[in-house]
Every structure is written in structure tokens, then in C-alpha cells.
N, C-alpha and C positions, 0 to 999 in steps of 0.2 A: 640832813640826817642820813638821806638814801644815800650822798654819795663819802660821808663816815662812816658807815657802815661799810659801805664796799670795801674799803683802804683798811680799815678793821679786820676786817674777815680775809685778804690775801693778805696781810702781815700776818694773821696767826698763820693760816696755812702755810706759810712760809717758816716761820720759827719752828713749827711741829715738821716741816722737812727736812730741814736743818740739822734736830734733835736728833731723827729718825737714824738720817743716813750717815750726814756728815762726821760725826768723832773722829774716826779714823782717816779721814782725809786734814786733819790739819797739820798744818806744815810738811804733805806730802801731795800736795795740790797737785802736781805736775809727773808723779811718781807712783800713784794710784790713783784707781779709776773707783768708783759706781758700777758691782755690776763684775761675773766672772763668768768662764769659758770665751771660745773666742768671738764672739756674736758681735761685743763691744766693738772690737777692732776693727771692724765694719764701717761702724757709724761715725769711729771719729776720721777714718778715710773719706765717709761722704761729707763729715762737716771741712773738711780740707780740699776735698777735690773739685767742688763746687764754685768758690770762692778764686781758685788756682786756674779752674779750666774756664773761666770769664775774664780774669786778668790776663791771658796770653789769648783770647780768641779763638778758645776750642771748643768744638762741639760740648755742652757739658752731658748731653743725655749720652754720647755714647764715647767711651773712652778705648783709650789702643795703651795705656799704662800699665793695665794689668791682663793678662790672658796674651800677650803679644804672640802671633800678629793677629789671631781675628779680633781682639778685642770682647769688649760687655756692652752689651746692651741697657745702659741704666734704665730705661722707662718702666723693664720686670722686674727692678728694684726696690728696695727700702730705701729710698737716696732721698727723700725728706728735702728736696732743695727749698725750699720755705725756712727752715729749720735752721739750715745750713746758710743762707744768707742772710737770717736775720743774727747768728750769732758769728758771721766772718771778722767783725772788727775783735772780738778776743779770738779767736779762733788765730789772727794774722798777729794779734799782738802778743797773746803768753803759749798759743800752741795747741793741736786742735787736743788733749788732756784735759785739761782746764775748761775749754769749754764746753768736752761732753761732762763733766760732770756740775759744770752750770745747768746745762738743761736737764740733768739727773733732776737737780735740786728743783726748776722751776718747775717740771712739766708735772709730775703730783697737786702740786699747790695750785698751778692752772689748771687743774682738770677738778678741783675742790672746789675751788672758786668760781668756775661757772656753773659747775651744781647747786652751790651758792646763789646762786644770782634765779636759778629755776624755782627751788624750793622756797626761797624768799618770794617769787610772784605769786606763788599758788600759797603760799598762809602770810603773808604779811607778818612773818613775825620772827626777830635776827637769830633766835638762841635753837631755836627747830629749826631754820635754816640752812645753819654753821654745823650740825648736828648731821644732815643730812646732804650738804657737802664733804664732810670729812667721808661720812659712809663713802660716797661715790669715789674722791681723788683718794683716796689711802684705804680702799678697798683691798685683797688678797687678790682680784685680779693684777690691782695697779703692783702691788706687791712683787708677786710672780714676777710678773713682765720687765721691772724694773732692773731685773739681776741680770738679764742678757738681752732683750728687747727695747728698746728704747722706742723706738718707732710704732709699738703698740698702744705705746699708752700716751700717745699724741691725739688724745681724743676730746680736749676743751671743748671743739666746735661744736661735739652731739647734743650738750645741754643748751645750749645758746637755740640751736637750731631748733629744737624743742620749747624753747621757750616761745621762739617768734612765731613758730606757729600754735602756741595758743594763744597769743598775741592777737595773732588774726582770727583767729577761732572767736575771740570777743570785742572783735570791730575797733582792736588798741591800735591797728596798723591800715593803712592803707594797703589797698591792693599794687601799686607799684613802691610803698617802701617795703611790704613784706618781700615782694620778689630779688629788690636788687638786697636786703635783707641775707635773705635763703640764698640769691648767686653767688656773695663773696664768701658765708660759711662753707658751703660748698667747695669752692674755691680754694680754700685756706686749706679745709679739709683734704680734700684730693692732693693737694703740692706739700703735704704731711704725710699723709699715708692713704696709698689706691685701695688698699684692702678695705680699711674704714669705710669709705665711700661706698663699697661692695656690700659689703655686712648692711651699714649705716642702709642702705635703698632696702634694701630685703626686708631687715628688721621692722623699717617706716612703715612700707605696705602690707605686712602683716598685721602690725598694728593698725591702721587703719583698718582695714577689713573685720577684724576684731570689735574697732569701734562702729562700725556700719552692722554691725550684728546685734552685739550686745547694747549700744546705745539707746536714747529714747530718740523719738521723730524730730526733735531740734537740734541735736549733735550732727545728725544724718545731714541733713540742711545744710548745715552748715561745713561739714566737710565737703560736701557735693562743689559748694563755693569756691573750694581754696584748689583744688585739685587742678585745676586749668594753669592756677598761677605757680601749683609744687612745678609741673611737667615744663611750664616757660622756664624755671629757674635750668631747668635740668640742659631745655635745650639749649641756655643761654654760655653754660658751663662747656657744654661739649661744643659750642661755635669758637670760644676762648681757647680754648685747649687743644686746637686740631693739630697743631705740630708737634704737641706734646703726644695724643692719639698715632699723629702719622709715627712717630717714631715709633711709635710700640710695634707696632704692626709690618715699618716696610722694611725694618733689618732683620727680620727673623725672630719668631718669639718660640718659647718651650712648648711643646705640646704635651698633656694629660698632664694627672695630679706631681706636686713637689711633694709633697710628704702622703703618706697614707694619712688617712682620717680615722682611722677605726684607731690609730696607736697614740690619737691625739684627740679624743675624745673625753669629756668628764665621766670620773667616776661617781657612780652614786654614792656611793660612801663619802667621798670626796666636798660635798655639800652640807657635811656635819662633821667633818673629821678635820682639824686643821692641819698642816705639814710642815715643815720648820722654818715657812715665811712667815708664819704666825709662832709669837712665844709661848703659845698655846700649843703648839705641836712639836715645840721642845721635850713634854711633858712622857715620859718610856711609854707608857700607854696609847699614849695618841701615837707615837711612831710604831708601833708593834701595828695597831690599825692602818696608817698610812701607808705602810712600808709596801702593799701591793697595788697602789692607785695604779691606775695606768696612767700614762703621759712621764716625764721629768720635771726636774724641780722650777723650770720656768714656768710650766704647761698646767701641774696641778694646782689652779687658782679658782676651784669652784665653790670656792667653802663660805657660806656664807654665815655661818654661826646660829645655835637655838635662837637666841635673844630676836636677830633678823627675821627668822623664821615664823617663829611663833607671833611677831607682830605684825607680820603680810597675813599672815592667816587668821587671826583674832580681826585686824583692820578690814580685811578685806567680806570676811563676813558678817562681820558685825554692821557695815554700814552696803550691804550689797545692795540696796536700793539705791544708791547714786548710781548714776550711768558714768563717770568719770573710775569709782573703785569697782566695779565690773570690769572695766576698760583695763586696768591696770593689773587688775589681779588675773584676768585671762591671762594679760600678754606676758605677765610671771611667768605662770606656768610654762609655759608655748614655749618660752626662751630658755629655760630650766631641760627641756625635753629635749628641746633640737640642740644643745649645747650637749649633749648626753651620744650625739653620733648615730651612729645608723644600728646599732647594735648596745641593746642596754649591758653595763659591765659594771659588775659587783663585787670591788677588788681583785680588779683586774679578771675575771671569770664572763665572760660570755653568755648574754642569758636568751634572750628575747628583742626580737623585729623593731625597730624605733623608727618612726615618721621620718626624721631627715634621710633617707632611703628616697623619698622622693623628690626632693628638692637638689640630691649632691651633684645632677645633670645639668644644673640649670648652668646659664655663661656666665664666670666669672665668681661662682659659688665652690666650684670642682678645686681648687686650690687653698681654698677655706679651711681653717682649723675650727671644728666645733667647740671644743673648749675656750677658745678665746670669746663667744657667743653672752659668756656670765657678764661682759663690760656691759653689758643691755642692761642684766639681771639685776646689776647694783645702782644704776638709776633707775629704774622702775622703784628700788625697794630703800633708793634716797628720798623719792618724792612721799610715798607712802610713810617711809617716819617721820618725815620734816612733819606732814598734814597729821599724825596720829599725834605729836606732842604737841603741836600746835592748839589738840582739842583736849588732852589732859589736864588733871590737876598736876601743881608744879612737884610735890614729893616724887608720886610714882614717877612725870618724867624725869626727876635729876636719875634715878634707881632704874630705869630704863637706858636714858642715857649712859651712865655710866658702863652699864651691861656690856651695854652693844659696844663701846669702846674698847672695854677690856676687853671682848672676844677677840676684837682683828688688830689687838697690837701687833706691830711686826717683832719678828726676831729683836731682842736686845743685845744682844751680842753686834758689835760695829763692825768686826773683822767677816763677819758674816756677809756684810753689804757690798764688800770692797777687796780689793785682791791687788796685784802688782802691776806695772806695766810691763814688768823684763825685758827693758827697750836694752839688748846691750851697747856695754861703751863706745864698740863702732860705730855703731851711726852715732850716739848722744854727744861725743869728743870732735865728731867732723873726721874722725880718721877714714871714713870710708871713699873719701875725695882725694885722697891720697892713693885708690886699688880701682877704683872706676869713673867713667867719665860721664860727665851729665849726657843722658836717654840712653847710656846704654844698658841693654836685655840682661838680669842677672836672674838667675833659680835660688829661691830661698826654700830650704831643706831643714823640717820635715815640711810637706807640703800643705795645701789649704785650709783644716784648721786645725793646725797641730804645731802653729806658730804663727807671732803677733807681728807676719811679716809685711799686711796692710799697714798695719800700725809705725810699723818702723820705715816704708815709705812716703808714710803722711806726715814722719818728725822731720823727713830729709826736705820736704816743699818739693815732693814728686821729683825727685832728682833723677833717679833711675826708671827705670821700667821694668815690670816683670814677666818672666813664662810662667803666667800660673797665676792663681789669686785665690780669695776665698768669696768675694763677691760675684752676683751674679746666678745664673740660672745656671742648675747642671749641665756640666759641659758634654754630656756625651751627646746628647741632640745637636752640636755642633759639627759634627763631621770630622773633628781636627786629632792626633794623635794625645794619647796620656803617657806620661809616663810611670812603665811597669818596673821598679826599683828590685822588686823580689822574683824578676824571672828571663823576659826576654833581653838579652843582652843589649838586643838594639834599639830597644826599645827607650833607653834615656838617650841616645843619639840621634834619633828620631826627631825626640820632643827638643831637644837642644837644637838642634839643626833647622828646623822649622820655624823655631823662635831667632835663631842667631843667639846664641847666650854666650856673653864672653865670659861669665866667671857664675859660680855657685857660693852660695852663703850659706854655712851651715852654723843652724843656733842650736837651743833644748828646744823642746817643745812646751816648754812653760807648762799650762794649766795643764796639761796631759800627765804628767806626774805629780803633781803637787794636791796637796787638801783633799776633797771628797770623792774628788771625781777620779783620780789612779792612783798610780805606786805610790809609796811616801819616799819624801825627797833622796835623791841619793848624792850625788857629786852632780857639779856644776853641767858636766857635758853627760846625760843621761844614757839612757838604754837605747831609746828610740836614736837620738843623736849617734851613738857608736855602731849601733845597725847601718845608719845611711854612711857612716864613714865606711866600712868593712865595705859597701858596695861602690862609691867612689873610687876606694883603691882599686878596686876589682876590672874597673873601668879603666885603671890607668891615668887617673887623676890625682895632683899631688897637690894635700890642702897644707896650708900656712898657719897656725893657730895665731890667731889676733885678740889677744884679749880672752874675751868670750863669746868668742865664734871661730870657726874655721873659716877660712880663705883658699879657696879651689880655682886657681887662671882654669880658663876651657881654650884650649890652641885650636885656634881657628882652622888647620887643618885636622884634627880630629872630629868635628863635625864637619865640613866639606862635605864629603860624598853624601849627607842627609839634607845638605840645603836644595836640593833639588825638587821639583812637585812631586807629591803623593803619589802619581801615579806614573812616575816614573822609577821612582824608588822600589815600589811595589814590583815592578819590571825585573828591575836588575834582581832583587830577591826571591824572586820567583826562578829568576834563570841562575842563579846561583846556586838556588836548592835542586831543581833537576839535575843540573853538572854534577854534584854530590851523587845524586841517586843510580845518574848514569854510570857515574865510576866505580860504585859499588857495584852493580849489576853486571858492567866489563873486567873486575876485578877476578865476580866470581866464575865465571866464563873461564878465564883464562891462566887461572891459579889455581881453582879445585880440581881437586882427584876427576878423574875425568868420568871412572865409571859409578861412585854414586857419591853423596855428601858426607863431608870429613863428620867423624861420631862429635856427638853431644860434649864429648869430653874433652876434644880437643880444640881449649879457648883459645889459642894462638891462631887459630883460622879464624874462628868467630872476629876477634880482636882485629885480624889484617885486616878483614872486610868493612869492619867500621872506620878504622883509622885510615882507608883507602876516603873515604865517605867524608872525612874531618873536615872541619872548615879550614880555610887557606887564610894563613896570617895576612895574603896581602890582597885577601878579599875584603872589603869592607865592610860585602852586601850580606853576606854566609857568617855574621853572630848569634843570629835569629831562629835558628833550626837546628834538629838535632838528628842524624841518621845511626841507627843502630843493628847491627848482623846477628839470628841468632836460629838453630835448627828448629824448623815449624815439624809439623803431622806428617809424615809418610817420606820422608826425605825432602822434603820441601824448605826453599831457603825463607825465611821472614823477615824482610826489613821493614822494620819500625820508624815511621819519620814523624818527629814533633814539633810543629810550625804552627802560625799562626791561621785561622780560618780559613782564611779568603787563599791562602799558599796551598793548602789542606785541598780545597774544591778543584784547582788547576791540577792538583797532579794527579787525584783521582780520575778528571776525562783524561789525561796522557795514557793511564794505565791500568786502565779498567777493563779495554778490551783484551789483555793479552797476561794479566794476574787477577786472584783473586783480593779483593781493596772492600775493607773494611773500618769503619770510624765508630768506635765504641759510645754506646748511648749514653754512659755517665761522663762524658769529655764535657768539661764546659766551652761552650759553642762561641763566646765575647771576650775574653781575658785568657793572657798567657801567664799565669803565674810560676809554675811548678810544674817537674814531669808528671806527677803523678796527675796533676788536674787538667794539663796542656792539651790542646785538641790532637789526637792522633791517629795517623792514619796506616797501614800495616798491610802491604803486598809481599802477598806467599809466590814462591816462583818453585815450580819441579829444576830437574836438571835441564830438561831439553828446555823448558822454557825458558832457563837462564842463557842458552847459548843462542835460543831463535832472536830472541830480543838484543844481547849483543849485538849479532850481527845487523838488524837493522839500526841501531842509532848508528848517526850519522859521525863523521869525524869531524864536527864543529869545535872550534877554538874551546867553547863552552864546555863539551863533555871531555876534548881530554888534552887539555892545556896541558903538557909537558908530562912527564913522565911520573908515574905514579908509583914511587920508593917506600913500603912499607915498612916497618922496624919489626925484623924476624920473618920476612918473608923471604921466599925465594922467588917474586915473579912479578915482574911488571905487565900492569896490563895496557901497558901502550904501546908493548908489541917488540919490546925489550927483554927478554926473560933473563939476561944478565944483569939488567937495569939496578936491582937491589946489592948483587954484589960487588960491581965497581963505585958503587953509592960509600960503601964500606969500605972499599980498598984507597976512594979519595979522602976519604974521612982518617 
């Protein structure tokens, strides 16, 4: 009976996931995913990359595929390798598509199902069970999660683990099969998701402690008993796992928070209001209410419906003389509060100090979203309904049951669940084997997630390799160059050169314009897409239209002079931008009026003086900087130079003792975008001090490589004062 029941109970969960999600995947299996923005693209790279980097013998926790050359660190991943090797035989056979939206379909119904298996120990009885499974696997957290997160709601093992240790709690288990029990849950758990594992310990000892409070003197006992055997599992887990741990730790891991928590925290509203994972928050009312939750449409999953509500609190009072619904209904609340963030927020408004404020320090907690904390809230308040209908009359539960059903249907709308792959025909026809060669370095444009260019890596069997990715820990704790597409010129030669990139792929940006989240559709090669084009050409780069994509060769001497280290590049650009500053400052020496500065009105000085200052076509180092001439306070000359930081702090000591050098406080100090926002830095020179300073720079190849011809001048200043007019008489 117990074990038709089981096979009962995951065949339904399975047809009601089916129902749920699937419609709109039929007969587009392989062409639609489960799930929109780019987060998916993600995980069907991990269900391919895992599978790929064991059959060729490559490291699989740390890859050199994407971010070339330092590569990613998988271990501060969502890489699921569990996940990913248990579904590599479809993954290798119909394409990793198909099998992320296999586990779309299975992992709901596995997480129903062993809530199922909990609810059934604790009442004995199928129909409050299956009741209080569905609550847990097709809950509004699992909902949320489901649309971009897969790797969240990889959360089966919590109920299982829960179960074995009431298991032992009532002498069902020995003490070494509860342990080896709890090591492989653990286990399973961790090679699905590290986060869980994190949350999963926090949540445990909270609850215990909880139950050491509120319990009576034989709970206590008895937890005291098992406590020896939780911590052996624990250390049995981190003996297993130490290469998995060394990896985390000896390549380099991110330091402080990935996302803020205060902007991913539940709202209180959020807990009675549904949002439109629920068909309930279809409803103009409930979005008029919704519309200022805080978090996004992945993140606000805290809603757990009146019907839930009102029966944790009816249940929990009503029978508060159990030490098990004490236990239960504390640890409601607790996880209700601390999923709420460190600041209570009431549509979106900022109220009042909230408890997780002292916990957000602890190791391994700091990177925690509180609002994913509600996946506790809905077993808690699965166990609590299973046991409340278990002790009813059968009317009121069908009318309870039902309730609570109806509150957390998901969205009925199918196209809601499911979105496109926009794999284009390049990779899907094999024509891209035809423009690149296997591993070699390509840039796919727009960059990280503003294109499904994991995804079209993972159709190719890792064929190519990328500068860039969307995987992985923010790159700026890497030390490595970005590319600045909207400012510093040298900045994408940089990043191409560093990586070796032989060619650029430029697609749309998919979900960035389409549906809820931006523009409505325009043409095929969008806005975003025609921005990076107008910056390619500007580069000097000439794209191939293929299909639906553009085709950019990168000639290998046009990155050249950026293949070189960091700090050599840094060198040459630094002595490039002085040469520049020098020759503007020898320019004006020996070209201006002698006895005070040409007036304000006459731009054809100003203008020599910068165009003296220009970058040199056949500098490669000088795209990076900008020098410009223009009348400062009292006669005094001002050149304006707008470079990157670290160029910025060098030429300040050059020239600090002998002008006045100033870096305006609203510059931003990390990113070269725009002149207006560029770091800049501004030395005023009188007359004499333009000629004292003349005379001391040196006549280094650097400051005055060959003769300096301005258009409309009359004077060179490298000591030619005919220099401009035979310039014109050979021309």
C-alpha cells in the first residue's frame, strides 16, 4: 500500500506539472525553454558543461571557456553538477533544451513529493499528505523561482532530511543509519545547490533551539541524543568534499555581498498579496497592490495566501499545548521575519529595524537573499495542513482544501511559463564552422546578459570559447580589463587583445526587448544591436551580416600591441599621454604671443594647441585620452586631460610641482564612460610657467617625435617655425 501510494502521489505531481507548465512547450521542445530573462541560459551551459568537461578530461569546477584567459571559478556557482550528471544521457542525446526543461518539469513534482513522503509520516494518512505536498512542491516560492532560477528550487533533500531526523527523534533509525542517512542527503543536497546547504544549517539550528525552548523535558532528551550524530554527518560531508572546498577557496573567491539584501528582501504586503505567478494576482487589484513589492518577478514569492494563514494560526493556537505545534508555529514566525530582511518594507517603503540585521555577518549567510527564506515557510505550513486535515471532518477539509488550492494556482496563461530560445541559424545550421575554428576566443555582443550567448555555446558542444560570459562571480574582483563599448576607445582592444579574440558575433539581445521586461519588438536586429554596431565601425571593424547575426573578422594585428601584460600596456599609455601633454605645453611656448595669451576669442590658438596634443594615427597606445587647450583665470593656459585613473594619478606627481592640478570631485574614480563623467584632471600654466616647463622637458623621442604641423598654424614647435608652411607647400 505504502509503496502505491508513493508511485500514486509522484504520478500526480507529475501530471499537475505537466498541466502547469508544459502547454506551450509542445512540439517546441527544443525551441522553448521553462522560464524567461537570461538566468536559464546559465543552467542549460551547466547541464552541458559538466557532462563535456569529463568526457575530454578537464577540470569541470574550473573552466577557461568562458571569461578567457582567467577563466570561472565554478565552485561560487550555481553549476548543480549532480543535476547535470544525472541528466547528461538526454542532455548528450536531444541537447542541453530539452533537458533543462525536463528538470523544469521534474524538480516541482520532486520537491511535492518528498513533502509527500514527510506529511504522510507525521499523519498517516494519503489525501492530507498529497495536500500538503502540493502546498510545499507548487508553492509561490517554487513558482517564482521556477521562471529564471532553476537551481533554487533544487530543494527535495529538505523534506527527506526532516523526515530522518524525526525518524530518530523516535528511535525509527539507528544511530549509524540516521547518520549515513543525513551524509548522503547532505550530500545530494550540496552537489545541487551550496546556498541550500547554507540556509538549510542556519534554518536547522534555529529550529532546534526553538525546540530546546519551547519543547517539554522529553523533546529536549531527545534532541540532546541526535546532536552528536547531526555534527558527525556534517563532518563526514566536508571530509568527502575537500576538493570540491579546496577549489572554492585556492583559485580565488569574490569578496562581500553579490546582490544587496535590503532590495531582495520580502515585502510585507507580499505575504497576502499575490503577483502574477499566481492567477490570483492576475486580478487589476491585486497588481495595483503588488505593483510596489520590492524584489522582481523571480524574487517576490512570499505570498502565502489567507486560507494558509488563517490555518497556521487557528492550528497553531488552537492546539498550543503540543510541544511539536509550539515548535512549528515559533519557527513560522521566525522564518516569516528574517525572510522580511534587515529592514521591515511595506510596498516597498522602509519602516522599522528587523532581527536579520544580526545574523547578515555570519559566514556564508552575507550572500543570502532573504526572501528566498519563505522555501522553510511552506514546509513548515505543509506539515501543519497535512496534520490540521488529518484531524478534521471530511466536508470542512475538501472546502479548506480546495481553498488553499485555489489561492496558489499558478499563472494560467502557458506563454507566461515559457519564452524562446533565439538560438540563431548560425550556430543551429552548423554555419558557424564555416567563420571559426574549434577553441577559438570569439566576443559575443551585446555582452553578459543581454544575449543567450552561453546558450548558443552549449548548442555548439563548446566549440568555441569566449571573452566574456554571463556565468560566474562578478568580474570586477578579478583584476582583468572590461570592456567600455560607450567611451574609452581602447578600451574593447584591451579586452580583445588580452583574450586574443579572433572575430565578434553580434546577435539582438533577445529578452531585453521583447515582452514585459523592455521595448516592444522592433525588427529583427534591434536598438541595443545597432548601438554595438555604430561602435564596431567606429573601431574599424567590418561586420558580414549572416543570417541573423553579424560576422566581425578581428585582424590579428589590430589587437597586437594590447596582447601584451597589463602592465606593460599601462606603460606605454601612460608615456603616450605625457608626449601628448608635453607637446601641447612645447606648442604653447613656442607659438604663442610672447608677451601675454592669444584672447578668449581666438579658437584657432586654442584649437592648434589641442590638435598639437592629438592622438597620433600610428600610436596605438594614445586612443585612450583626450587633451584639450582652453584660456583659464588671469591669463593662465588650462589643459584639460581625460584619461583613465591610474594615467590621471601619474601625471598629477609629473606636474604638480610646477602647475596648478586639480581632479574635480564629481569624476567618477572606476569607469571611463563619457567626457562628461571621465576622470579629469586640469593644469593651469601662467606664461612664464609655460616657457620654464618647456625648457626643462627633455628632448625624448617621446615628447617630440618629429615635427609638430598644425592645420592653421604658423609654428612648429620642434623648433622649425617654417615647419607648418613647407607642410603646405608639399601638400
Amino acid at each position: 500500500m505504502k509503496r502505491g501510494s508513493n508511485f500514486a502521489a509522484l504520478a500526480a505531481y507529475l501530471a499537475i506539472s505537466a498541466a502547469f507548465f508544459a502547454p506551450s512547450l509542445w512540439n517546441h521542445f527544443s525551441t522553448r525553454l521553462i522560464g524567461v530573462g537570461p538566468d536559464p541560459t546559465i543552467y542549460m551551459w551547466f547541464l552541458k558543461w559538466w557532462p563535456h568537461a569529463i568526457a575530454h578530461g578537464l577540470n569541470p569546477l574550473i573552466t577557461h571557456s568562458i571569461w578567457v584567459p582567467i577563466g570561472v571559478n565554478l565552485a561560487w556557482t550555481t553549476c548543480f553538477p549532480l543535476l547535470a550528471l544525472a541528466l547528461s544521457p538526454i542532455t548528450e542525446l536531444w541537447g542541453p533544451v530539452p533537458a533543462y526543461n525536463i528538470a523544469c518539469l521534474l524538480v516541482p513534482a520532486l520537491a511535492a513529493w518528498a513533502a509527500f513522503q514527510l506529511c504522510l509520516y507525521v499523519t498517516r494518512r494519503f489525501w492530507p499528505a498529497l495536500l500538503g505536498g502540493y502546498v510545499f512542491g507548487f508553492s509561490t516560492y517554487v513558482l517564482a523561482q521556477l521562471r529564471g532560477h532553476l537551481v533554487e528550487i533544487l530543494i527535495f533533500p529538505i523534506p527527506l532530511m526532516v523526515l530522518i531526523v524525526l525518524r530518530r527523534l523516535h528511535d525509527e533509525l539507528s544511530p549509524r543509519a540516521f547518520t549515513a542517512w543525513l551524509t548522503l542527503l547532505l550530500l545530494v543536497q550540496f552537489l545541487l545547490c551550496v546556498e541550500q546547504v547554507a540556509t538549510l544549517t542556519f534554518f536547522a539550528g534555529l529550529t532546534l533551539m526553538v525546540a530546546l525552548i519551547a519543547g517539554d523535558r522529553d523533546l529536549r532528551s531527545r534532541i540532546y541524543t541526535i546532536l552528536p550524530w547531526i555534527a558527525l554527518s556534517y563532518g563526514l560531508v566536508f571530509i568527502i568534499l575537500i576538493p570540491y572546498v579546496y577549489a572554492m577557496f585556492a583559485h580565488g573567491f569574490p569578496h562581500g555581498t553579490v546582490w544587496q539584501d535590503k532590495s531582495y528582501s520580502a515585502d510585507l504586503i507580499n505575504f497576502i498579496v499575490p503577483t502574477h505567478v499566481n492567477q490570483l494576482g492576475t486580478i487589476s487589484w491585486f497588481e495595483s497592490l503588488s505593483r510596489n513589492c520590492l524584489g522582481n518577478v523571480f524574487e517576490d514569492s512570499a505570498y502565502l495566501g489567507w486560507p494558509l494563514i488563517l490555518l497556521a494560526l487557528w492550528f497553531g493556537i488552537s492546539r498550543w499545548r503540543r510541544p511539536a505545534v509550539r515548535v512549528m508555529l515559533l519557527s513560522l514566525l521566525l522564518i516569516c521575519v528574517l525572510a522580511m530582511g534587515r529592514v521591515l518594507h511595506i510596498e516597498g517603503v522602509e519602516t522599522i529595524w528587523l532581527p536579520w540585521t544580526l545574523f547578515v555577518k555570519l559566514p556564508l549567510l552575507a550572500a543570502a537573499l532573504p526572501c528566498r527564506f519563505v522555501a522553510y515557510a511552506f514546509l513548515v505550513l505543509a506539515i501543519m495542513t497535512a496534520l490540521y486535515l488529518s484531524e478534521v471532518n471530511k466536508a470542512p477539509g475538501i472546502g479548506l482544501s480546495a481553498l488553499i488550492v485555489f489561492c496558489l494556482l499558478p499563472n494560467f496563461d502557458g506563454e507566461y511559463w515559457t519564452d524562446a530560445t533565439q538560438t540563431p541559424t548560425f550556430f543551429t545550421d552548423g554555419i558557424y564552422r564555416k567563420y571559426i575554428r574549434r577553441n577559438d576566443v570569439i566576443m559575443v555582443l551585446p555582452p553578459r546578459d543581454r544575449s543567450n550567448a552561453m546558450l548558443w555555446q552549449a548548442e555548439t558542444d563548446m566549440y568555441f570559447r569566449m571573452a566574456g560570459g554571463y556565468a560566474g562571480p562578478d568580474q570586477k574582483w578579478s583584476g582583468e580589463w572590461q570592456p567600455q563599448w560607450d567611451g574609452d576607445r581602447c578600451e574593447p582592444f584591451k579586452f580583445m587583445g588580452n583574450a586574443r579574440v579572433s572575430a565578434i558575433v553580434l546577435g539582438d539581445s533577445g529578452w531585453m526587448v521583447g515582452g514585459e521586461v523592455g521595448l516592444p519588438e522592433l525588427d529583427r536586429v534591434n536598438l541595443i544591436a545597432r548601438m554595438y554596431m555604430g561602435q564596431l565601425d567606429r573601431l574599424g571593424l567590418k561586420g558580414e551580416p549572416i543570417g541573423d547575426i553579424v560576422f566581425y573578422p578581428v585582424p590579428p594585428q589590430l589587437i597586437a600591441p594590447f596582447t601584451l601584460p597589463h602592465r606593460e600596456i599601462e606603460d606605454r599609455e601612460f608615456s603616450s599621454l605625457e608626449s601628448r601633454v608635453n607637446r601641447a605645453i612645447r606648442y604653447a611656448a613656442e607659438c604663442l604671443p610672447k608677451d601675454a595669451m592669444p584672447p578668449k576669442s581666438d579658437l584657432a590658438q586654442w584649437r592648434a594647441i589641442t590638435t598639437a596634443a592629438a592622438a597620433s594615427s600610428d600610436d596605438p597606445y594614445s586612443c585612450g585620452a583626450e587633451v584639450t587647450a582652453r584660456l583659464g583665470s588671469a591669463d593662465r593656459i588650462r589643459l584639460t586631460v581625460i584619461a583613465p585613473r591610474e594615467q590621471l594619478d601619474r601625471l598629477q606627481q609629473d606636474y604638480r610641482s610646477v602647475a596648478s592640478v586639480t581632479t574635480p570631485e564629481n569624476r567618477s574614480a572606476m569607469t571611463f564612460t563619457s567626457a562628461d563623467f571621465a576622470p579629469a584632471l586640469t593644469i593651469e600654466l601662467s606664461r612664464a610657467e609655460i616657457s620654464a616647463l618647456a625648457n626643462r622637458l627633455t628632448d625624448s623621442s617621446a615628447a617630440t617625435s618629429g615635427s609638430l604641423r598644425v592645420a592653421g598654424a604658423q609654428c612648429d614647435p620642434s623648433g622649425n617655425s617654417n615647419g607648418g608652411k613647407q607642410e603646405q607647400r608639399r601638400k
